[in-house]
C-alpha positions in Angstrom: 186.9 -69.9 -55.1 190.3 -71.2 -55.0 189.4 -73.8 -57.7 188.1 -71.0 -60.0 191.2 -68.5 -59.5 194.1 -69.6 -58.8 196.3 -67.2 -59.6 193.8 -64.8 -57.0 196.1 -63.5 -54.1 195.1 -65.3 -51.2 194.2 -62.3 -48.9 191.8 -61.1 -52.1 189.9 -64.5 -52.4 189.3 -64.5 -48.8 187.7 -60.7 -48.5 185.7 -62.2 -51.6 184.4 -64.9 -49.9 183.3 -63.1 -47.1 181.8 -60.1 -49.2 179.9 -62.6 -50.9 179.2 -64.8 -48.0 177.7 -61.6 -46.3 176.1 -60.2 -49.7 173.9 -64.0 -49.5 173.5 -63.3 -46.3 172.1 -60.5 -45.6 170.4 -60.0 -49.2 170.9 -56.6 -49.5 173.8 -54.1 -51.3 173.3 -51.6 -49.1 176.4 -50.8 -48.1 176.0 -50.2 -44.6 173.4 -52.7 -44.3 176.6 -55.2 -45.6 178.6 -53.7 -42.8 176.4 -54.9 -40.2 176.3 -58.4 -41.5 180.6 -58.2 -41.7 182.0 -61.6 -39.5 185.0 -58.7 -38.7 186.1 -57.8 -34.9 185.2 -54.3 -34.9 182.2 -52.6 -33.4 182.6 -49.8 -35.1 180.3 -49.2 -38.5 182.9 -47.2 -39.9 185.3 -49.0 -40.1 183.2 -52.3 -41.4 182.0 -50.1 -44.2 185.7 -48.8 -45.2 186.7 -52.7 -45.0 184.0 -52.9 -48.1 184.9 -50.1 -49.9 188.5 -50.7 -50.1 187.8 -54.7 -51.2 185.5 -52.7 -54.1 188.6 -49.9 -54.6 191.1 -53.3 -55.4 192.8 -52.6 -58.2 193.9 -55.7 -58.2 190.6 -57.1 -58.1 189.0 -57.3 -61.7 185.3 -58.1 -61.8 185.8 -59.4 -65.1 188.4 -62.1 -64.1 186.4 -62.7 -61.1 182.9 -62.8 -63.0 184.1 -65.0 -66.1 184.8 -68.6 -64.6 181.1 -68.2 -62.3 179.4 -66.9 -65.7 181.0 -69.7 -68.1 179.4 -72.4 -65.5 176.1 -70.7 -65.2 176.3 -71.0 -69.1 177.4 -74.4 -69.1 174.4 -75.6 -67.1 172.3 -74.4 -68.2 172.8 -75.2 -71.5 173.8 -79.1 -70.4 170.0 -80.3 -71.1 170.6 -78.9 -74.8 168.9 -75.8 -74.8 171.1 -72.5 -75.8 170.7 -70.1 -73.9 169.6 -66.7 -74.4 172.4 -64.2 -72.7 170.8 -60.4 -72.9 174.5 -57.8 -72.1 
């Protein structure tokens, strides 16, 4: 993650990683179900699901920015064998 945005704050990347980390995890978007799954010191549910909904409320987080490097090497693989793609928005 640090390769594909650098210019991330540190403290952002990390809550990333381990939102995604737990989101592959756990396999689910349930939002409490997520909380559950949470590698945080804290045995309180509540708190584990407002840790998750302030990473979401980031403003400085844009799903765009975060999205576009992931998305352009999805693309770029899976179009390496020579066949385009067909990307449905």
């Amino acid at each position: 993650m640090r390769r594909r945005l650098p210019r991330q704050r540190v403290t952002q990347r990390r809550k990333l990683s381990t939102l995604v980390a737990t989101l592959l995890q756990e396999q689910h978007v349930n939002l409490m179900a997520l909380g559950c799954g949470l590698p945080l010191e804290t045995e309180n549910r509540a708190s584990r699901f407002q840790w998750i909904k302030r990473v979401l409320a980031n403003g400085l987080i844009d799903p765009a920015e975060v999205m576009a490097p992931y998305a352009r090497e999805v693309l770029e693989r899976s179009s390496a064998g020579g066949v385009q793609p067909i990307v449905i928005i």
